[in-house]
KOLTORPA-531257 format. One record per residue: x negated, y, z of N, C-alpha, C, O in turn. Coordinates in nm, 2 decimals. Each point is the difference from the previous one (the first is absolute). Layout:
! KOLTORPA-531257
X_Y_Z_X_Y_Z_X_Y_Z_X_Y_Z $
...
This chain:
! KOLTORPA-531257
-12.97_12.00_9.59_-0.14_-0.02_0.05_-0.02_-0.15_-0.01_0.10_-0.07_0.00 $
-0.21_0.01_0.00_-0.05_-0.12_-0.08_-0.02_-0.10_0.18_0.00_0.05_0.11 $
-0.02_-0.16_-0.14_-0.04_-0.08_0.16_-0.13_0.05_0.03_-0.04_0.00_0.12 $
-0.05_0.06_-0.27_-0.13_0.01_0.05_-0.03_0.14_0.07_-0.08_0.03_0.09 $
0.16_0.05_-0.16_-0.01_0.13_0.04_0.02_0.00_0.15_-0.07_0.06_0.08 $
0.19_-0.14_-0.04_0.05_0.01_0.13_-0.09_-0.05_0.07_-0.04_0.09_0.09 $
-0.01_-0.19_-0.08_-0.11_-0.11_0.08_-0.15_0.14_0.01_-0.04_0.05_0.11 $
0.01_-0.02_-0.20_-0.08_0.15_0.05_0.05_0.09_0.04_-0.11_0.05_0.05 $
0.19_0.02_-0.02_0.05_0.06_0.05_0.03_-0.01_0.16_-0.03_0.08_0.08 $
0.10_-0.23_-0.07_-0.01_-0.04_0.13_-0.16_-0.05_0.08_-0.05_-0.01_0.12 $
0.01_-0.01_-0.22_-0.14_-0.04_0.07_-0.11_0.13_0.02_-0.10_-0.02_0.07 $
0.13_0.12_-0.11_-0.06_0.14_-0.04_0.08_0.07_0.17_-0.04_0.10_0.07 $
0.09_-0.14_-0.06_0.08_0.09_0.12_0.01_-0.08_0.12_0.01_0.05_0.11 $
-0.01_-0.19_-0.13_-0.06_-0.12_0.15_-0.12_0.04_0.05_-0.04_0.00_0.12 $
-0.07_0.04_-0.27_-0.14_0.01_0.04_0.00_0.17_0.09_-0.06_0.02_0.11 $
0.10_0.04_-0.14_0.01_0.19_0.02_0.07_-0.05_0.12_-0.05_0.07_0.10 $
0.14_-0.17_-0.04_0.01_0.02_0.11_-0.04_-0.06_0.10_0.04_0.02_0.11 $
-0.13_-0.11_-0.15_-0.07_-0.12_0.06_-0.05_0.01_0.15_0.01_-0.08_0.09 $
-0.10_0.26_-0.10_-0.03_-0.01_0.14_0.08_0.03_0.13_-0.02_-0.04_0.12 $
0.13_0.14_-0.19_0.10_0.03_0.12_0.06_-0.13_0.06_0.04_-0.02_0.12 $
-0.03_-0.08_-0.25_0.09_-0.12_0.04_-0.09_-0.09_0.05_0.05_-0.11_0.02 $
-0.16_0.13_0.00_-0.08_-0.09_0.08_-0.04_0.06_0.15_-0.02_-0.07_0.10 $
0.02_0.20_-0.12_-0.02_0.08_0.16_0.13_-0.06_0.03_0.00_-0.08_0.10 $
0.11_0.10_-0.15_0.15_0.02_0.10_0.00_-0.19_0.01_0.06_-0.01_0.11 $
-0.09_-0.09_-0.13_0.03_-0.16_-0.04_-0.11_0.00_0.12_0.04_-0.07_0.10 $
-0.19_0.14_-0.09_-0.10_-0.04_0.09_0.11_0.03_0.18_0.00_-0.07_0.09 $
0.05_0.17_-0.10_0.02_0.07_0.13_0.13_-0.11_0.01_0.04_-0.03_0.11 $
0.03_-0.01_-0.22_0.14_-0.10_0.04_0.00_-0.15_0.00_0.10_-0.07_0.02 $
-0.23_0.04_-0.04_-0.05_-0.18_-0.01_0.06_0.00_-0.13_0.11_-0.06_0.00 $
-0.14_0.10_-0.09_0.11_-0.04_-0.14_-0.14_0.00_-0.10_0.02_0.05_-0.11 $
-0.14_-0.09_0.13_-0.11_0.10_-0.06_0.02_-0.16_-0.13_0.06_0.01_-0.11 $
-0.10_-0.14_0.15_0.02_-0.13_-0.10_0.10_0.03_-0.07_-0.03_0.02_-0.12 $
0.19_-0.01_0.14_0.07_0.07_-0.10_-0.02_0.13_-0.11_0.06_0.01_-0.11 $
-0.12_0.08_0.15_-0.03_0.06_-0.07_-0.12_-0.03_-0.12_0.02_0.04_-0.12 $
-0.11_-0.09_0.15_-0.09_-0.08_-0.04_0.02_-0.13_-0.12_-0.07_-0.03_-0.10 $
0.15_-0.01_0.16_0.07_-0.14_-0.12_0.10_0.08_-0.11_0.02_-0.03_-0.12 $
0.05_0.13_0.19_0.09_0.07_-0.09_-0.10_0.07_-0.17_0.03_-0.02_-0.12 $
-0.13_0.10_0.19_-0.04_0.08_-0.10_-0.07_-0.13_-0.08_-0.01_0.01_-0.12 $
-0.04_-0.12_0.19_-0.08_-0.10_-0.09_0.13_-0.08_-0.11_-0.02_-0.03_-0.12 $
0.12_0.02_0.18_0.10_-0.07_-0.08_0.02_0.12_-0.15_0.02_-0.04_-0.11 $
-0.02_0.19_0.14_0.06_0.08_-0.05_-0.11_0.00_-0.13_0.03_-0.01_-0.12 $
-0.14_0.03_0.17_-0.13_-0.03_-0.13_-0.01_-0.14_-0.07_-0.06_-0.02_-0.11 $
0.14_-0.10_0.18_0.00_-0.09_-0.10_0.10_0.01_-0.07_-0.04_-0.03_-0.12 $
0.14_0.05_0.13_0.12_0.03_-0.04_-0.02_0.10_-0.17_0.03_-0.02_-0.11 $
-0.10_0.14_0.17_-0.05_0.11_-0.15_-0.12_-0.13_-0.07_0.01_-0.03_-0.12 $
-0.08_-0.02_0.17_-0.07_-0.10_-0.13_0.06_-0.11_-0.06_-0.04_-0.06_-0.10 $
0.16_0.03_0.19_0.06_-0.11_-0.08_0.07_0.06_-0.09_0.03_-0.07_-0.10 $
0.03_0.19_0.09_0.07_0.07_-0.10_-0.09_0.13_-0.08_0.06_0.06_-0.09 $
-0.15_-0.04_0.10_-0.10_0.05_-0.05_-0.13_-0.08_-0.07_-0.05_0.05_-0.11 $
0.01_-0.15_0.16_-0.08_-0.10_-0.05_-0.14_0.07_0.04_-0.05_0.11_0.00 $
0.01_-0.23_0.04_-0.17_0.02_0.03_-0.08_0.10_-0.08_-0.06_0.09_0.05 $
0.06_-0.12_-0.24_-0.06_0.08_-0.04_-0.01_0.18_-0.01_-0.07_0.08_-0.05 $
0.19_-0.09_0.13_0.02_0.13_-0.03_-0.03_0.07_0.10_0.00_0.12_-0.01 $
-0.03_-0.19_0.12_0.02_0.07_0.11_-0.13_-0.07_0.09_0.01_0.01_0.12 $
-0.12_-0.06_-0.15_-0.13_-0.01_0.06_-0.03_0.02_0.14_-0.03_-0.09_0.08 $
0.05_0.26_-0.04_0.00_0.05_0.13_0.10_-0.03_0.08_-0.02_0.00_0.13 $
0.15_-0.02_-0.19_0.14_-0.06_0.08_-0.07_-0.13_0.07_0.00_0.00_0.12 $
-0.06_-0.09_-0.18_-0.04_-0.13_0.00_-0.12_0.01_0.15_0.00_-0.07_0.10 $
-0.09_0.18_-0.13_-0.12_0.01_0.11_0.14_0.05_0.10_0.04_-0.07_0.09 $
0.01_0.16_-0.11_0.06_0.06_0.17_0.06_-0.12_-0.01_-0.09_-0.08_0.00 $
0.21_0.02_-0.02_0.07_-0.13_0.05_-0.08_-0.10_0.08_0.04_-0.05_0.11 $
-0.17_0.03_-0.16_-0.10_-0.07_0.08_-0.04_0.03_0.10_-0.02_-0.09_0.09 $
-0.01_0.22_-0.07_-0.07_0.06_0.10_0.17_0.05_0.14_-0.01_0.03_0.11 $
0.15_-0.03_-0.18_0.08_0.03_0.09_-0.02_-0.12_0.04_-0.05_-0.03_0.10 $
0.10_-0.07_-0.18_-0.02_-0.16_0.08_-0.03_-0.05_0.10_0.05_-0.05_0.10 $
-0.22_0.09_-0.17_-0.08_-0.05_0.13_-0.01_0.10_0.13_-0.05_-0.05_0.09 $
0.08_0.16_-0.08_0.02_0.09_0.07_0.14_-0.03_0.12_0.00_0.01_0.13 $
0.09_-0.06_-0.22_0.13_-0.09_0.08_-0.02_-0.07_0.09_0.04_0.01_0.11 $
-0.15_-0.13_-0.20_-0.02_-0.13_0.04_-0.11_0.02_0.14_0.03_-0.05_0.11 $
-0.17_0.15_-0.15_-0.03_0.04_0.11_0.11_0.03_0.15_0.02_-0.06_0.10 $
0.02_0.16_-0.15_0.10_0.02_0.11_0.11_-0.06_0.07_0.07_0.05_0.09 $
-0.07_-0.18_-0.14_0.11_-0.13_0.00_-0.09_-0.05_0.12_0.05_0.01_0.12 $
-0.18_-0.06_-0.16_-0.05_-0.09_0.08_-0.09_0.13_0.11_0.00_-0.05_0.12 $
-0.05_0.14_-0.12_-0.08_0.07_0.10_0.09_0.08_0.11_-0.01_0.01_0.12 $
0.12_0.04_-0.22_0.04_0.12_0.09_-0.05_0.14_-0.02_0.06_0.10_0.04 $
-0.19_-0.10_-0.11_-0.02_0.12_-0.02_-0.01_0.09_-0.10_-0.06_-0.04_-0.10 $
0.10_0.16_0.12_0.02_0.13_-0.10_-0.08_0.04_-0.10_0.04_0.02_-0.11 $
-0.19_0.00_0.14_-0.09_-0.05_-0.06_0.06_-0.01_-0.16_0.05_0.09_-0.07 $
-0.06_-0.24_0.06_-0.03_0.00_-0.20_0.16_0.05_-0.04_0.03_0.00_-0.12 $
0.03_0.02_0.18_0.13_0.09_-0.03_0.00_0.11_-0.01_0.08_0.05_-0.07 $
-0.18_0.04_0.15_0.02_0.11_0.02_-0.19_0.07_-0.16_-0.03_0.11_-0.03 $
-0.02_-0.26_-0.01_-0.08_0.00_-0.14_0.10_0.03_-0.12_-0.04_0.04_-0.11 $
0.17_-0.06_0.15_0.03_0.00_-0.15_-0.01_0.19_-0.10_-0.02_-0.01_-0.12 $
0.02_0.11_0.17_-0.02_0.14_-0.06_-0.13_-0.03_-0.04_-0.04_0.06_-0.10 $
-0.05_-0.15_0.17_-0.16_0.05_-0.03_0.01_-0.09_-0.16_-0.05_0.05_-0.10 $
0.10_-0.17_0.09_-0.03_-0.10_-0.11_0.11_0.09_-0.09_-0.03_-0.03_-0.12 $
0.12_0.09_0.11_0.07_0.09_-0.11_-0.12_0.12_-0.01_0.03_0.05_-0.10 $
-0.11_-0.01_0.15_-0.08_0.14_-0.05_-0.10_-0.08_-0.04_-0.08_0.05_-0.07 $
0.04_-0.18_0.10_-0.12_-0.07_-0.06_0.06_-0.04_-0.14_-0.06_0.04_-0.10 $
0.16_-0.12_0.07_0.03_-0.02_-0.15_0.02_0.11_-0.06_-0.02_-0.02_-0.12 $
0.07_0.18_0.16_0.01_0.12_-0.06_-0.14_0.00_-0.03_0.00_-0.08_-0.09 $
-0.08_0.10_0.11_-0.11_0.01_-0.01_-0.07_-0.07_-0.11_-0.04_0.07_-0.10 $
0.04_-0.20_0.11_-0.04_-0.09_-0.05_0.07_0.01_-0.18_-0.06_-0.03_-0.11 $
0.21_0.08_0.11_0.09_-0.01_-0.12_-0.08_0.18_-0.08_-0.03_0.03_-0.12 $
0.00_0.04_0.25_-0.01_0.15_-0.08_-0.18_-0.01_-0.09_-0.03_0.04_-0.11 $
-0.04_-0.10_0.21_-0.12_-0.04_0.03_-0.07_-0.07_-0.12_-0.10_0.03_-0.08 $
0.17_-0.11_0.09_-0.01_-0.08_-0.11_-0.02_0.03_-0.16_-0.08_-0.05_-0.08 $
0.17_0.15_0.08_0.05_0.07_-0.09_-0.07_0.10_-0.09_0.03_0.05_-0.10 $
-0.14_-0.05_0.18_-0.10_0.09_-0.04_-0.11_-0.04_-0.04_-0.10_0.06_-0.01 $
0.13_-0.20_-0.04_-0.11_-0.09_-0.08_0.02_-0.03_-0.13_-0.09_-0.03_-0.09 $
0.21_0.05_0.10_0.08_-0.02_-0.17_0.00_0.16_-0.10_-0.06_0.10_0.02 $
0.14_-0.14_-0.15_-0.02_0.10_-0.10_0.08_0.09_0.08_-0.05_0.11_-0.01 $
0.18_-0.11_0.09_0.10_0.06_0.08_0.00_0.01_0.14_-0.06_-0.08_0.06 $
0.11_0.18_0.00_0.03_-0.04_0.16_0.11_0.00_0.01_0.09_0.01_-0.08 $
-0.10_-0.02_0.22_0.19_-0.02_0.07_0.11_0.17_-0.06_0.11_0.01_-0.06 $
-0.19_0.07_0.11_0.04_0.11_-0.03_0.02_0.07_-0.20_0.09_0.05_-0.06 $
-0.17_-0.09_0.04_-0.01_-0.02_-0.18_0.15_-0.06_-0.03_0.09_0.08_-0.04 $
-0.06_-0.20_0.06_0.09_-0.08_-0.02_0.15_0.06_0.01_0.09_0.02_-0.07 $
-0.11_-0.02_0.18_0.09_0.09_0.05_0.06_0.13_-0.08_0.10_0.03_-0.06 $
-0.20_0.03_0.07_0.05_0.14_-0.08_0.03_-0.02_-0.15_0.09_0.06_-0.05 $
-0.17_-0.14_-0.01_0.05_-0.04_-0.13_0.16_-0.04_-0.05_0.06_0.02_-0.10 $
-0.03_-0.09_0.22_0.13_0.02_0.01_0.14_0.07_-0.06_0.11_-0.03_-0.04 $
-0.22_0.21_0.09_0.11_0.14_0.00_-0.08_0.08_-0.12_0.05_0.09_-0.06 $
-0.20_-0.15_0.05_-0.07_0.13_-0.06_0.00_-0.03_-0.13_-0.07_-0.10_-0.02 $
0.13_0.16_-0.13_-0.06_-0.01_-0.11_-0.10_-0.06_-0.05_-0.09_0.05_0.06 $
0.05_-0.12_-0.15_-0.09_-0.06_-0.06_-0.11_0.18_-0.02_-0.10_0.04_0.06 $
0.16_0.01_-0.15_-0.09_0.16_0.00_-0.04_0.05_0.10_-0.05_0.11_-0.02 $
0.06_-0.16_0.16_-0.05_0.10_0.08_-0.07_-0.07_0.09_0.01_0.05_0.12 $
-0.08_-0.18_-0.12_-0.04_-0.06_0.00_-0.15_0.02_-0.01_-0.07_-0.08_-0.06 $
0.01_0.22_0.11_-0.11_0.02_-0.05_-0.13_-0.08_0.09_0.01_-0.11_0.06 $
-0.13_0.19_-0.09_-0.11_-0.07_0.10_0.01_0.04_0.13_-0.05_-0.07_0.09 $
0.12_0.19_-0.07_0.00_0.03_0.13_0.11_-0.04_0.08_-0.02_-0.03_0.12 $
0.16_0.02_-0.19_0.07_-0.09_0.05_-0.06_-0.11_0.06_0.03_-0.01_0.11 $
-0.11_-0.08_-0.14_-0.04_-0.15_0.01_-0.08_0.06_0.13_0.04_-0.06_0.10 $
-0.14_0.17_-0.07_-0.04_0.02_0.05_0.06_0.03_0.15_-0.02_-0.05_0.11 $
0.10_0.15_-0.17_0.09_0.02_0.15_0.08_-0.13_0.05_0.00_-0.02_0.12 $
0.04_-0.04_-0.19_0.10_-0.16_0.07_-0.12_-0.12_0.05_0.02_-0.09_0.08 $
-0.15_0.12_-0.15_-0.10_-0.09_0.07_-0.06_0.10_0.19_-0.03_-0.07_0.10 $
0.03_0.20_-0.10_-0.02_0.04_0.11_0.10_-0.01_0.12_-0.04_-0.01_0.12 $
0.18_0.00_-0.18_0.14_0.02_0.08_-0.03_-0.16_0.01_0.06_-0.04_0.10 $
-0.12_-0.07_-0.16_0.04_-0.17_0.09_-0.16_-0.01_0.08_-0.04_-0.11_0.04 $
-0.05_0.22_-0.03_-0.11_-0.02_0.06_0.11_0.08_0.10_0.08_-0.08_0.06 $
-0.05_0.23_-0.03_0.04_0.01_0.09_0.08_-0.10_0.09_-0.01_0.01_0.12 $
0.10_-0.10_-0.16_0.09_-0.10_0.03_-0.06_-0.07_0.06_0.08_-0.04_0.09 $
-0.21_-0.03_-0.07_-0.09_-0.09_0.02_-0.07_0.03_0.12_-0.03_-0.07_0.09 $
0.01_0.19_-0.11_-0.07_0.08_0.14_0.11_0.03_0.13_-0.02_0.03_0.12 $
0.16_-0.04_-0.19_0.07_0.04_0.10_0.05_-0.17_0.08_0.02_-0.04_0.11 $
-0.02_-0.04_-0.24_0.05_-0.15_0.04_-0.11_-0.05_0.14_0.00_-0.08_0.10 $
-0.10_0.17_-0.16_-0.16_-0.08_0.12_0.05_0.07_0.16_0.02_-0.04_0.12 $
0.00_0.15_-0.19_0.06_0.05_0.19_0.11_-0.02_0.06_0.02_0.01_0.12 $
0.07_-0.02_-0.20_0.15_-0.02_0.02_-0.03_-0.16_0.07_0.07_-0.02_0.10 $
-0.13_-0.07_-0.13_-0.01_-0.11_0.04_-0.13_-0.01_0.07_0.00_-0.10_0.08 $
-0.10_0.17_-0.08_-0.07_0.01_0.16_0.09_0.05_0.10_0.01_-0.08_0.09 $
0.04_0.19_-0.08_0.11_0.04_0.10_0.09_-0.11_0.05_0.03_-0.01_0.12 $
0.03_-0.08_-0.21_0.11_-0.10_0.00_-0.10_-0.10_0.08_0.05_-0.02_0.11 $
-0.15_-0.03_-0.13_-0.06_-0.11_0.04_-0.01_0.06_0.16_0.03_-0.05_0.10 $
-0.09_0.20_-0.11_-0.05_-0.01_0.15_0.13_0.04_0.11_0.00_-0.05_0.12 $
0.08_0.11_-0.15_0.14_-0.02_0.01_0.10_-0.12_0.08_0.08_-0.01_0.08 $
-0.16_-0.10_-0.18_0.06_-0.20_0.07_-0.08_0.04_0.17_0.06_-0.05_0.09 $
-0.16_0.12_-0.05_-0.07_-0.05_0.14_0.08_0.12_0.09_-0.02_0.01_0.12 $
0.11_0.07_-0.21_0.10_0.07_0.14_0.14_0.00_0.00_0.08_-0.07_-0.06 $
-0.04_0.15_0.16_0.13_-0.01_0.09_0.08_-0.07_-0.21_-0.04_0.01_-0.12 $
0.17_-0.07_0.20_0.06_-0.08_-0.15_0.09_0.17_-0.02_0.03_0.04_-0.11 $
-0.01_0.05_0.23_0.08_0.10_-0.06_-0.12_0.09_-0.12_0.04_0.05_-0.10 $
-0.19_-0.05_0.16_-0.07_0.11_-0.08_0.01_-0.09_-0.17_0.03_0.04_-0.11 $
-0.05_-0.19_0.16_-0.05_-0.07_-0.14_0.15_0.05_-0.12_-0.01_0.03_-0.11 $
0.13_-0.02_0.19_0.13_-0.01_-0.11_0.01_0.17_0.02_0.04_0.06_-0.10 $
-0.06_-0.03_0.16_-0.05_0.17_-0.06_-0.08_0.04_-0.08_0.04_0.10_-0.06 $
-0.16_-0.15_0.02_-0.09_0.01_-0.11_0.05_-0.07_-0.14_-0.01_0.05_-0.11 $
0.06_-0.16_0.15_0.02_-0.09_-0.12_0.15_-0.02_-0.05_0.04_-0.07_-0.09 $
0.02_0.15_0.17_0.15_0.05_-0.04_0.09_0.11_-0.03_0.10_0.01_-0.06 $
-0.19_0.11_0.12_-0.01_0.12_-0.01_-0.10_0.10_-0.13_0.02_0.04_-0.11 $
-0.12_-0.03_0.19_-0.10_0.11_-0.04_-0.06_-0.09_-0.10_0.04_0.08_-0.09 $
-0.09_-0.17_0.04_-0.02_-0.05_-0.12_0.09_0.04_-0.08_-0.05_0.10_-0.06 $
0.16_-0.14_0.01_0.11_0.07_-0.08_-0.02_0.14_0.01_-0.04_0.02_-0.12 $
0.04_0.04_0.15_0.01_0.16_0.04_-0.18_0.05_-0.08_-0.02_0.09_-0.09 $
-0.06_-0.18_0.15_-0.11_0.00_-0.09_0.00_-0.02_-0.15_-0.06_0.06_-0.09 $
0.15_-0.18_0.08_-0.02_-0.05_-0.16_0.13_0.10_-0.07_0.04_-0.01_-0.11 $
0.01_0.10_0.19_0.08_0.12_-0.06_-0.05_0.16_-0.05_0.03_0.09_-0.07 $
-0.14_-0.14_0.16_-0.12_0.13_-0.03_-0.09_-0.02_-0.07_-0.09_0.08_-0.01 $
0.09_-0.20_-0.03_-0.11_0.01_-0.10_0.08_-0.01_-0.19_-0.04_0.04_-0.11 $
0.16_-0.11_0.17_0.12_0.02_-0.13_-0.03_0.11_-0.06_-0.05_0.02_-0.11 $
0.09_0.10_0.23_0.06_0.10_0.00_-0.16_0.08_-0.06_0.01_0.05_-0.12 $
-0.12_-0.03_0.19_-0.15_0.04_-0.03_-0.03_-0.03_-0.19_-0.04_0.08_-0.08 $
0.07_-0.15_0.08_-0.04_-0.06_-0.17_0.12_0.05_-0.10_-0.01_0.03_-0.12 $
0.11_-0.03_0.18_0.11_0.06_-0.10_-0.02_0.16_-0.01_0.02_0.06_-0.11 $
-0.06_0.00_0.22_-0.08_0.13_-0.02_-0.03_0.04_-0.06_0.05_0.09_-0.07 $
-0.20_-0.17_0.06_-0.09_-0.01_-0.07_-0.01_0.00_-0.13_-0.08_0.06_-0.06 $
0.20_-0.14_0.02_0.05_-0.05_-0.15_0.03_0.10_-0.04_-0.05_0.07_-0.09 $
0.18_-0.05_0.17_0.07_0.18_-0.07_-0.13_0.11_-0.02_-0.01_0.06_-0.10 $
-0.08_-0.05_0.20_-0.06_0.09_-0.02_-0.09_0.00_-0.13_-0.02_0.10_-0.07 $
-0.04_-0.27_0.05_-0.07_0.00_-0.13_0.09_0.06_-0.13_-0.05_0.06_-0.09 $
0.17_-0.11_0.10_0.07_-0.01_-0.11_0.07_0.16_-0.06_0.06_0.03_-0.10 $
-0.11_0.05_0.22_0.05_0.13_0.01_-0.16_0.04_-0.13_0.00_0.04_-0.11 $
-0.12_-0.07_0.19_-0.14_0.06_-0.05_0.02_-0.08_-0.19_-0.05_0.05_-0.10 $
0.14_-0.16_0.09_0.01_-0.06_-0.14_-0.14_-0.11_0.01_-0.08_-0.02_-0.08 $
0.09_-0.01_0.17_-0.09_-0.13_0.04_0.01_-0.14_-0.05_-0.08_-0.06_-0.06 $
0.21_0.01_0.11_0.08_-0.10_-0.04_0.12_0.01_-0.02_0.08_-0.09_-0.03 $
């Protein structure tokens, strides 16, 4: 396995644990350590990853930062407890986006696995619906998260450490259905 593969992988699984380790860091005065850690941990993937490649690495790094640095100087949980909301805002923004160009997020993706021949109009179609759905779930997934920062820190790392995942597993799971089911009718 490569430094870079590793550096995502560890950073993929700091972020997935981010809220438990900030509920358990809030309740043990350890919350600035945890804080500097995951910000070191995102500089660390762009210095071995490189800026260009990694854009949104670059926005969260910034925003863990100053989220740190907030919490260095105030004390409070607050812009620490923003960081899930600014990960469903660049999801957003990355899926979102995507839907301006010849491709979306989801297009891309699937091209990946899907044959050049099967690549039809409806394919394009279905992979542009599946990153609208994405988009709609990014908007609530991070309304919920944002309104979440104004309660108990156990409900906020229950939403944003739990049932989020569990959500973004059912909608995995909803679309792969889906898929099989098209691909049963000879759809895509």
């Amino acid at each position: 396995m490569s430094l870079r593969a590793a550096a995502g992988i560890a950073l993929t699984a700091a972020t997935a644990c981010y809220p438990l380790a900030l509920w358990w860091a809030l309740r043990n005065g350890m919350a600035g350590a945890v804080l500097w850690t995951m910000a070191g941990l995102m500089l660390l993937r762009l210095v071995i990853c490189g800026v260009r490649k990694s854009p949104a690495a670059l926005f969260l790094l910034i925003v863990m930062s100053a989220a740190a640095a907030a919490f260095t100087l105030s004390g409070s949980a607050l812009p620490a407890k923003l960081y899930p909301v600014f990960v469903s805002l660049s999801l957003l923004a990355l899926f979102g986006l995507s839907l301006t160009g010849e491709k979306c997020a989801v297009q891309r993706l699937a091209e990946l696995r899907v044959p050049e021949e099967q690549r039809t109009d409806f394919f394009r179609l279905y992979c542009r619906r599946v990153t609208e759905a994405w988009c709609v779930f990014f908007v609530l997934n991070g309304s919920v998260a944002l309104s979440t920062c104004f309660m108990s820190d156990r409900a906020w790392a229950l939403w944003n450490g739990l049932i989020s995942y569990i959500l973004i597993g059912c909608m995995f799971a909803c679309e792969f259905a889906v898929r099989i089911w098209l691909r049963r009718r000879e759809r895509i």
